[in-house]
C-alpha positions as CSV (number, residue, x, y, z in Angstrom):
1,X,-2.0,-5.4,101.4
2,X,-0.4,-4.4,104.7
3,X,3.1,-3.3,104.9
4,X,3.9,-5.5,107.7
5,X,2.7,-8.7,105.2
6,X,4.9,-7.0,102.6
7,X,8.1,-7.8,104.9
8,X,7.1,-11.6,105.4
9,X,6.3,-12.4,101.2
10,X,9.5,-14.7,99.8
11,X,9.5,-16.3,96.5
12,X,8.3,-19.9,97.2
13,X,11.3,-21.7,95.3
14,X,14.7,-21.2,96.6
15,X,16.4,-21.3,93.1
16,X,13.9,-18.9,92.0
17,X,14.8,-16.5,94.6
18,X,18.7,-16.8,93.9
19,X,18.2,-16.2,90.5
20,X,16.4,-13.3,91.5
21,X,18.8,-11.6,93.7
22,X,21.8,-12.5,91.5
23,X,20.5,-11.2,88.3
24,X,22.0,-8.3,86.6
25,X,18.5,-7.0,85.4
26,X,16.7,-5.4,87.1
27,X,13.3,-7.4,88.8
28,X,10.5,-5.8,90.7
29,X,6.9,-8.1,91.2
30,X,4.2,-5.8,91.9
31,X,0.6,-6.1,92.5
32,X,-2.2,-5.3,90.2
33,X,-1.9,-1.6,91.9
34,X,1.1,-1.1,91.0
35,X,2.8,-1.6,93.9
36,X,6.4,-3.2,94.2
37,X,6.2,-6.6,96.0
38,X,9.5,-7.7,95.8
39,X,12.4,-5.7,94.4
40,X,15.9,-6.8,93.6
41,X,19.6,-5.1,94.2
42,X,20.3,-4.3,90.1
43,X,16.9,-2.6,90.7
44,X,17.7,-0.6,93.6
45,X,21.3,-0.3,92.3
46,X,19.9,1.1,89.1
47,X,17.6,3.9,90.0
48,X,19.6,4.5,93.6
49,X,16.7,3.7,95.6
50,X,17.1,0.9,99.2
51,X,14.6,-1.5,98.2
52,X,12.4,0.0,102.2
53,X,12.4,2.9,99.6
54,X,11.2,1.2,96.4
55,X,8.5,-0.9,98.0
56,X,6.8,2.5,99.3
57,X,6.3,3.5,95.8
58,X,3.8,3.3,93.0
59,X,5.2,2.2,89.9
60,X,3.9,5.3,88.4
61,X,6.1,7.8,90.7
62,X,9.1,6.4,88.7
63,X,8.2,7.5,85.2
64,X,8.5,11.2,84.3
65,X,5.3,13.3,84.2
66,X,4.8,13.7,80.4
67,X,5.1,9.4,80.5
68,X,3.4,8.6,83.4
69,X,-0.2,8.4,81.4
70,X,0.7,6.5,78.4
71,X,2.9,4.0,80.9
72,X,-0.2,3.6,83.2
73,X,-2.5,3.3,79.9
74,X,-0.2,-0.1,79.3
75,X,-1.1,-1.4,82.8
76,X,-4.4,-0.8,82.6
77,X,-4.4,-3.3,79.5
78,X,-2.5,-6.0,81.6
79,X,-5.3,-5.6,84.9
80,X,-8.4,-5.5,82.1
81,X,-7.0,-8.7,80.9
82,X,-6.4,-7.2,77.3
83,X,-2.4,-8.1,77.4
84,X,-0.7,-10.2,79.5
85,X,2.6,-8.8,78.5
86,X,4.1,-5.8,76.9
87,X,7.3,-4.5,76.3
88,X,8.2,-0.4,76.0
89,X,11.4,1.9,75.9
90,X,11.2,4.5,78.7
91,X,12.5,6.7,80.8
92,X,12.8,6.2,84.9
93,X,13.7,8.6,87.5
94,X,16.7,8.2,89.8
95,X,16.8,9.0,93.6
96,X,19.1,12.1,92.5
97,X,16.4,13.1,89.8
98,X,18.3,12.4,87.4
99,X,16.9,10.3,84.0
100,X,17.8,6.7,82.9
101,X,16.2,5.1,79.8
102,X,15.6,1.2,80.1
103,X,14.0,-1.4,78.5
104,X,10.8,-2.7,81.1
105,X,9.1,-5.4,80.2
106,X,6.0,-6.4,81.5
107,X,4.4,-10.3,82.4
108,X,1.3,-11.1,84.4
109,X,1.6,-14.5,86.6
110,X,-2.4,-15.8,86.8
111,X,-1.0,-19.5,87.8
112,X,-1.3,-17.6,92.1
113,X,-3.7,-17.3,94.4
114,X,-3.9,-13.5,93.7
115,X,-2.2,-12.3,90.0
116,X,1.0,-10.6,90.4
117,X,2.8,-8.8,87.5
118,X,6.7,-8.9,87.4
119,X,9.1,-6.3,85.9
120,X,11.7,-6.6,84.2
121,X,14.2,-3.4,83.6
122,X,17.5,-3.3,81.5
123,X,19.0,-0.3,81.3
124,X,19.4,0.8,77.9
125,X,21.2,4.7,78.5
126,X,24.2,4.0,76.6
127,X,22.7,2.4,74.1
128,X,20.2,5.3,73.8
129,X,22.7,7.9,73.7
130,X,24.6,5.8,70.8
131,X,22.0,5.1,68.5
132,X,21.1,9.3,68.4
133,X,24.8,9.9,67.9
134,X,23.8,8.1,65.2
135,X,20.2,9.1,64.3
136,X,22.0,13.0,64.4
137,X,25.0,11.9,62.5
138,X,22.5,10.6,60.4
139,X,20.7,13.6,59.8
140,X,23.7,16.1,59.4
141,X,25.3,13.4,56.5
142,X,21.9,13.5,54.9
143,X,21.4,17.0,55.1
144,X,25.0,17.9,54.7
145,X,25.5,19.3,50.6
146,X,28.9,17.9,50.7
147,X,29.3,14.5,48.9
148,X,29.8,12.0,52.0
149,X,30.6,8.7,51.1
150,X,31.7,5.3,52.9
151,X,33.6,2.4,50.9
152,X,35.6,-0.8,51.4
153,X,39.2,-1.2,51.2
154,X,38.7,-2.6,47.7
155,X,36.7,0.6,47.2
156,X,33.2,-1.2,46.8
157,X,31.0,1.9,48.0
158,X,28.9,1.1,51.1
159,X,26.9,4.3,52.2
160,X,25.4,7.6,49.6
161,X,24.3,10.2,50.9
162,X,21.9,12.9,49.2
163,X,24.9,15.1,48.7
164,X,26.5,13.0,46.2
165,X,23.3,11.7,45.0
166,X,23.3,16.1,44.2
167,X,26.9,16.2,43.0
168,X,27.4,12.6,40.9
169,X,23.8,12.0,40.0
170,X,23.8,8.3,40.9
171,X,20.8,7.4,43.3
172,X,21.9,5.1,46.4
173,X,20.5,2.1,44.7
174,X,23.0,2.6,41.5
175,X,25.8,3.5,43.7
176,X,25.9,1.1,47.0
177,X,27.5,-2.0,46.0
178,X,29.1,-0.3,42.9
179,X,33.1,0.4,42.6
180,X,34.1,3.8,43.5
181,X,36.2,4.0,40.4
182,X,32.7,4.1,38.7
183,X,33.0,7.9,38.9
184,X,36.8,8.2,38.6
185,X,38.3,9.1,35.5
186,X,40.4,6.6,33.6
187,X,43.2,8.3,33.7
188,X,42.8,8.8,37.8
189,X,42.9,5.5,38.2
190,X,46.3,5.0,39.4
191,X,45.7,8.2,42.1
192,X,42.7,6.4,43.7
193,X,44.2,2.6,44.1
194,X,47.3,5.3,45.9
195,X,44.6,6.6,47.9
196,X,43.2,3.4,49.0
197,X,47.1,2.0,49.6
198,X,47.5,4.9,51.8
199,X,44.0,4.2,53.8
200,X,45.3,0.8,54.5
201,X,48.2,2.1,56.4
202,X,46.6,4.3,58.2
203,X,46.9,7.8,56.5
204,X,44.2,10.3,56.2
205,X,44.2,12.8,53.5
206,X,43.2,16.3,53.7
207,X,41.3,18.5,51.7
208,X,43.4,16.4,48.2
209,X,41.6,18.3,45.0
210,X,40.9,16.3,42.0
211,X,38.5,15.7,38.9
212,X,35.4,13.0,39.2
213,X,33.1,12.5,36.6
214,X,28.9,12.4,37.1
215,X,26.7,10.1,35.8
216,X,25.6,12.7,33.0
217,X,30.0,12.6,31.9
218,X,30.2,16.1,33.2
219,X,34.0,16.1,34.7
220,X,33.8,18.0,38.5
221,X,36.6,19.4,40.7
222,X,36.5,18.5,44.2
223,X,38.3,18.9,47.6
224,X,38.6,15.4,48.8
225,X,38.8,14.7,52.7
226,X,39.7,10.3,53.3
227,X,39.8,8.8,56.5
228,X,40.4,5.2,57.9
229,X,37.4,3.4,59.5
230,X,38.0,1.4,61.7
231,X,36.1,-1.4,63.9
232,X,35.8,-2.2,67.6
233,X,39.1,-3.9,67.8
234,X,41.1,-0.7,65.9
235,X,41.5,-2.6,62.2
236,X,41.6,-0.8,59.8
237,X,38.2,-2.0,57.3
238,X,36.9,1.1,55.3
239,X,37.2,4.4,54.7
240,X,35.1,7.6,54.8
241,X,35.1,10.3,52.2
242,X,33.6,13.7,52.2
243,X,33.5,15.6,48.8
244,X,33.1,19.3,48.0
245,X,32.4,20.5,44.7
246,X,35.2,23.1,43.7
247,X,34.2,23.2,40.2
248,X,33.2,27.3,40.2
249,X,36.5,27.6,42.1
250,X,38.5,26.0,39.7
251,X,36.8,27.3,36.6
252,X,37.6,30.9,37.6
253,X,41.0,30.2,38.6
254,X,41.9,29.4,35.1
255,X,39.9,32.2,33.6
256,X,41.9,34.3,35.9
257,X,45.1,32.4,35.0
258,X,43.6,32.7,30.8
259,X,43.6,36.3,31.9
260,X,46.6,37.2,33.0
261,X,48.6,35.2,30.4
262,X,46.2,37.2,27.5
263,X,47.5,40.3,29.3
264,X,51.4,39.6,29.8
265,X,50.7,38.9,25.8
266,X,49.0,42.1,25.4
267,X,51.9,43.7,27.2
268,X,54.6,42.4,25.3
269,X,52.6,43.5,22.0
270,X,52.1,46.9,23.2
271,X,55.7,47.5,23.9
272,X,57.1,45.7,20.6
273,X,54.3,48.5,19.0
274,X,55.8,50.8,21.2
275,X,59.2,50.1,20.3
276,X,58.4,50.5,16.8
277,X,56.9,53.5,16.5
278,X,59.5,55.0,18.4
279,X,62.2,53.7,16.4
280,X,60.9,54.1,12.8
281,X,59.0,57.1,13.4
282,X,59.6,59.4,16.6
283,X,62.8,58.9,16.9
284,X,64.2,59.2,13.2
285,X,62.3,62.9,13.0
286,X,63.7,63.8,16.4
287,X,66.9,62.6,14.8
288,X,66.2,65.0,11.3
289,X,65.3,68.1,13.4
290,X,68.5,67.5,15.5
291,X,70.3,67.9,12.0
292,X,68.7,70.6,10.8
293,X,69.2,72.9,14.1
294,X,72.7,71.7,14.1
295,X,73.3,73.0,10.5
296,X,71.0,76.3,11.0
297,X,73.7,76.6,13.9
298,X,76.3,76.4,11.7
299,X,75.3,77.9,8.8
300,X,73.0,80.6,10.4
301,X,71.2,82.1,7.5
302,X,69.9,86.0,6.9
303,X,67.5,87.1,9.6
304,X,64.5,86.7,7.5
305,X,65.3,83.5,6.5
306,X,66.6,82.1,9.7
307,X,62.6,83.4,11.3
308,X,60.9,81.1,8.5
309,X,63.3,78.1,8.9
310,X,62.5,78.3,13.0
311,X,59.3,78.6,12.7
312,X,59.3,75.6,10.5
313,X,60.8,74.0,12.8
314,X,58.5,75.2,16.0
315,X,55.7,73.5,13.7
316,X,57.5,70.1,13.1
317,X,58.2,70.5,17.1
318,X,54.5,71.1,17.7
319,X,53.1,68.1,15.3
320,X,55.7,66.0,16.7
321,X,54.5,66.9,20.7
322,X,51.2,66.4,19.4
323,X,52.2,62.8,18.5
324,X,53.6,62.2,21.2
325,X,50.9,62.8,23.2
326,X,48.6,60.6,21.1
327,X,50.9,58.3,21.6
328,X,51.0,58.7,25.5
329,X,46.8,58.6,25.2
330,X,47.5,55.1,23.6
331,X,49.4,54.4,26.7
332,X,47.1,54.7,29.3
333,X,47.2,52.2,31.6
334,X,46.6,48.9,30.0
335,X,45.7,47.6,33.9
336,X,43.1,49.5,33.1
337,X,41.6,47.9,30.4
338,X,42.3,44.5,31.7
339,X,41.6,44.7,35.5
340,X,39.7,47.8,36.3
341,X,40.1,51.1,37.6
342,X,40.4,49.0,41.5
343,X,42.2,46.9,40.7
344,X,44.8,49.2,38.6
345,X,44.7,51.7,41.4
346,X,45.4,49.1,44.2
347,X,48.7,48.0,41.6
348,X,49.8,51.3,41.3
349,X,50.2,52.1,44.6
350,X,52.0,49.2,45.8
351,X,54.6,49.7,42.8
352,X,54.7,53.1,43.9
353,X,55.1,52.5,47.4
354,X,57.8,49.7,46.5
355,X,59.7,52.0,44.2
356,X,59.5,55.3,46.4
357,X,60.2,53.4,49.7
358,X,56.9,55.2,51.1
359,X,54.5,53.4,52.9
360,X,51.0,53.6,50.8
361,X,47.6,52.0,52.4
362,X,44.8,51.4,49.3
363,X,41.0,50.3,50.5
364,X,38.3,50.4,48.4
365,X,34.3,49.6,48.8
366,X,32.0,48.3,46.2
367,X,33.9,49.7,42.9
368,X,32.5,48.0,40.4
369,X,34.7,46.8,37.4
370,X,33.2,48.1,34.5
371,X,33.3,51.9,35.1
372,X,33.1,54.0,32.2
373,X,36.4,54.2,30.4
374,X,36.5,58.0,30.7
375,X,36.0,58.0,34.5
376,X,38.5,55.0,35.0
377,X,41.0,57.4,33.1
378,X,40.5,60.3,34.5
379,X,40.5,59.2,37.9
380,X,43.6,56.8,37.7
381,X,45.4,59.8,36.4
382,X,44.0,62.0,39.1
383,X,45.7,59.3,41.5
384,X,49.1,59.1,39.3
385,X,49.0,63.3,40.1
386,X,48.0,63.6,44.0
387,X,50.6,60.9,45.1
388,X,53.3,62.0,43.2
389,X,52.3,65.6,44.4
390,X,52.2,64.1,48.0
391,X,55.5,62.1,47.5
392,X,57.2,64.9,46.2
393,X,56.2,68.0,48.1
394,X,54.3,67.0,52.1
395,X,57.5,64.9,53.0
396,X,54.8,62.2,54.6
397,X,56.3,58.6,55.1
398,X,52.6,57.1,54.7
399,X,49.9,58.2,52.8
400,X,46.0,56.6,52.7
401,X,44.2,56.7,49.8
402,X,40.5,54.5,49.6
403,X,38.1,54.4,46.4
404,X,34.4,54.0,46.9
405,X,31.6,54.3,45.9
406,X,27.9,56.3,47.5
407,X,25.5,57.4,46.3
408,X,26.0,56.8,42.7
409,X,29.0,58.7,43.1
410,X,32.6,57.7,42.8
411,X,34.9,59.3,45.2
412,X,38.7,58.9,45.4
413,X,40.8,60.2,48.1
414,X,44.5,60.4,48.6
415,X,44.9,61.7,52.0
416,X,48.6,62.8,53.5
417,X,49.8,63.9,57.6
418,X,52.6,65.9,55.7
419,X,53.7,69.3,55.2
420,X,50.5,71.1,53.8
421,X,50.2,73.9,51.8
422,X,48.0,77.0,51.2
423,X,45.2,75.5,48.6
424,X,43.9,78.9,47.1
425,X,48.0,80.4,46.6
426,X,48.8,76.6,44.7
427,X,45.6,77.1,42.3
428,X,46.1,80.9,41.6
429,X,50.1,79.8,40.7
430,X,49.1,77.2,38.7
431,X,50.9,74.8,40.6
432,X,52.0,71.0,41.8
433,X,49.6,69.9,39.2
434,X,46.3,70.8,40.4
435,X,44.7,72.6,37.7
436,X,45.3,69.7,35.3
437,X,43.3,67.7,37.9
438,X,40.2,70.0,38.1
439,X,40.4,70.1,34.3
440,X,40.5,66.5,34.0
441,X,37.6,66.1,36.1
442,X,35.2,68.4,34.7
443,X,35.4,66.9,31.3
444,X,33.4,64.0,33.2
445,X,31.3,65.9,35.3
446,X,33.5,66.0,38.4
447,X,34.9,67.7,40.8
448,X,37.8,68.1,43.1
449,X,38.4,69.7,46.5
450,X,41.6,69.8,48.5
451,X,41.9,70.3,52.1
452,X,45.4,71.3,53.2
453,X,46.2,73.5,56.5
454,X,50.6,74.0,56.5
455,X,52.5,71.1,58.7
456,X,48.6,69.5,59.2
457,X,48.6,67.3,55.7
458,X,46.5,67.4,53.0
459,X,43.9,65.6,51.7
460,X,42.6,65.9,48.1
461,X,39.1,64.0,47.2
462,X,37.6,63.8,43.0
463,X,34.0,63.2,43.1
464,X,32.7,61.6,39.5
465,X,28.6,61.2,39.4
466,X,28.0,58.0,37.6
467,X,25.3,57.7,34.9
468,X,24.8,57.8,31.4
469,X,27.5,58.7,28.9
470,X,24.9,61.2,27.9
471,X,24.6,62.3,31.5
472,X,28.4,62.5,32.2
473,X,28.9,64.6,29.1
474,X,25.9,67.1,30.2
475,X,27.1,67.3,33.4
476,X,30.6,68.2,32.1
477,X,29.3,71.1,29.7
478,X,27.1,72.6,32.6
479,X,30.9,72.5,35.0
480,X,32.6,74.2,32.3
481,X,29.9,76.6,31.6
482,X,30.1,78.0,35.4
């Protein structure tokens, strides 16, 4: 059909042709090509085309490439006579190039002298872009492993997801419709009528832990998250609740709370022991020797028999430091035995730093907790000796020390920017402590090196191999054997 006959075509019925230029859909009639006939302004309004512009397009132009071939596969049905109507979802192009969804729907008029097809569009984009909010929102609460549940006002549960299908063990048929105080606790039942009260007026709650029970009677911790939904107008007529399972959490908190109560117990044991021994044993012989020197003093027998009474004495002295020191093995750090040889370490230096007003920076890297008891020892009294060394003598105000382990090794370092000191003149006197160290440290197969330069700090590192008992002990008799 000629362009020039295009122009002169007007709907036959007056009424027909109002209706057609006032409606808010948009209207296009086309010919069996394809071809816009007639178009009207929501149509050129909508895809920002003058209708000059429309009419000198194929229908086909106004899909988007990947579409055009299914949309003309539709058409084709309509001119074969297959269909005389169809309705599709798709996309359009805008002047600007831009992308619209709408809803076209598709009639063929046979009652004319030649069949003409007429188009309807309604554009749908906002529509589209709600409903895959939804389908995503969708997705990410079905996916999500977090309990996420919607419910009434009167707590009748509306919406299960697979997260607390996961967590309760109630499928979305046994839940939905079901009262959420199915899975409360009885005595909870107060809290949860206090959490709806509060939903009504508003209130969301945050991250609120409690207990819920699962289907199998197994009690759960979780973190509860509530809010208010509300509808179109703003009312308030549900509420939203997202549930993670804390239970681990939880669990090991009170171990850890068990713990430390079994060792504040342990503590006060040890010192009532401690005070015992002291008093009925230690301290009453220190008390007798005190005597006897005090009467020797007095009464100084003859030479001879003043050499055989001291040396009596010396021996009493000697059994009674050797006591002592049993007892002071007794006393090794009971951190130790509880905590671990980080976790004592990181303890000690904080009391230290606390009490000696110096600043003291612990790190440590995969240290595992259950180090041989030997090692753990050795090493925490290796740390007891180089910071009070450091404290005492390099005059630093802050001192580093890290424990790690590499290389199936466990190193400890205690590192100072202090006064410094000649290494090989402190060994040779015997001095600040650091033969006792390398002693120490050989009887588990370590070593210890110290790096010191005068007003440049010092640093002093104790390597431990870790391995076998069996191991450890070779190692130690090969060290002492060089």
């Amino acid at each position: 059909m000629e362009e020039g006959k295009k122009q002169t075509i007007r709907p036959d019925n007056q009424l027909f042709y109002d209706a057609f230029v006032a409606s808010p859909i948009g209207i296009a009639v086309e010919d069996l090509e394809g071809r816009p006939l007639f178009v009207n302004p929501a149509l050129c309004t909508m895809l920002g085309f003058s209708e000059e512009e429309m009419r000198k397009k194929h229908c086909v132009e106004f899909s988007p490439p990947e579409d055009a071939e299914k949309d003309w596969a539709y058409f084709e049905q309509l001119r074969a006579g297959s269909i005389d109507r169809y309705q599709l979802d798709k996309r359009f192009f805008r002047r600007d190039g831009s992308l619209i969804w709408g809803r076209l729907s598709i009639s063929l008029l046979n009652n004319r002298p030649s069949s003409l097809v007429v188009a309807m569009v309604e554009d749908i984009s906002e529509r589209r872009t709600t409903q895959e909010d939804l389908l995503r929102h969708a997705g990410i609460v079905e996916s999500s492993q977090d309990a996420i549940i919607s419910k009434s006002l009167q707590g009748a549960i509306r919406t299960w997801n697979a997260g607390a299908r996961q967590m309760f063990g109630y499928t979305e048929e046994e839940a939905i419709g079901q009262s959420i105080f199915m899975f409360v606790p009885s005595e909870l039942y107060d809290e949860e009528k206090e959490i709806l009260r509060r939903l009504a007026a508003g209130e969301r709650i945050d991250n609120y832990e409690t207990v819920r029970i699962s289907k199998c009677g197994k009690r759960i911790y979780v973190a509860i998250t509530v809010s208010p939904v509300r509808d179109e107008e703003g009312m308030i007529i549900g509420a939203s609740t997202i549930a993670r399972d804390i239970t681990e959490r939880k669990l090991a908190e009170e171990a850890l709370s068990k713990m430390s109560q079994r060792l504040i117990e342990a503590h006060e044991e040890e010192r009532t022991w401690i005070a015992r021994e002291l008093h009925d044993d230690i301290n009453q012989r220190v008390a007798l020797l005190a005597v006897d020197l005090e009467r020797l003093k007095q009464n100084p027998p003859r030479m001879a028999e003043l050499r055989r009474q001291l040396e009596e004495r010396i021996k009493q002295l000697n059994d009674l430091a050797g006591e002592i020191q049993a007892l002071s093995h007794r006393l090794h750090s009971s951190k130790l035995e509880y905590l671990g040889l980080r976790s004592a370490a990181a303890i000690f230096c904080t009391e230290l730093s606390d009490r000696q007003k110096v600043k003291i920076d612990f790190c440590s890297e995969n240290v595992p907790r259950d180090l041989p008891e030997e090692i753990s020892i050795c090493l925490f009294r290796v740390l007891q000796e180089a910071l009070q060394n450091a404290i005492k003598h390099s005059g630093s105000q802050q001192i580093q020390v890290s424990l790690s382990v590499e290389l199936n090794e466990i190193r400890l370092t205690v590192r100072d920017s202090g006064a410094g000191f000649d290494p090989k003149g402190a060994m040779k006197a015997q001095g600040i402590g650091l033969t006792s160290m390398k002693e120490r440290l050989k009887l588990v197969g370590g070593t210890l090196s110290i790096d010191s330069q005068l007003n440049s700090g010092t640093t002093v590192q104790a390597r431990v191999p870790l391995g076998s008992k069996g191991s450890t002990r070779e190692q130690a008799d090969r060290s002492s054997s060089v």
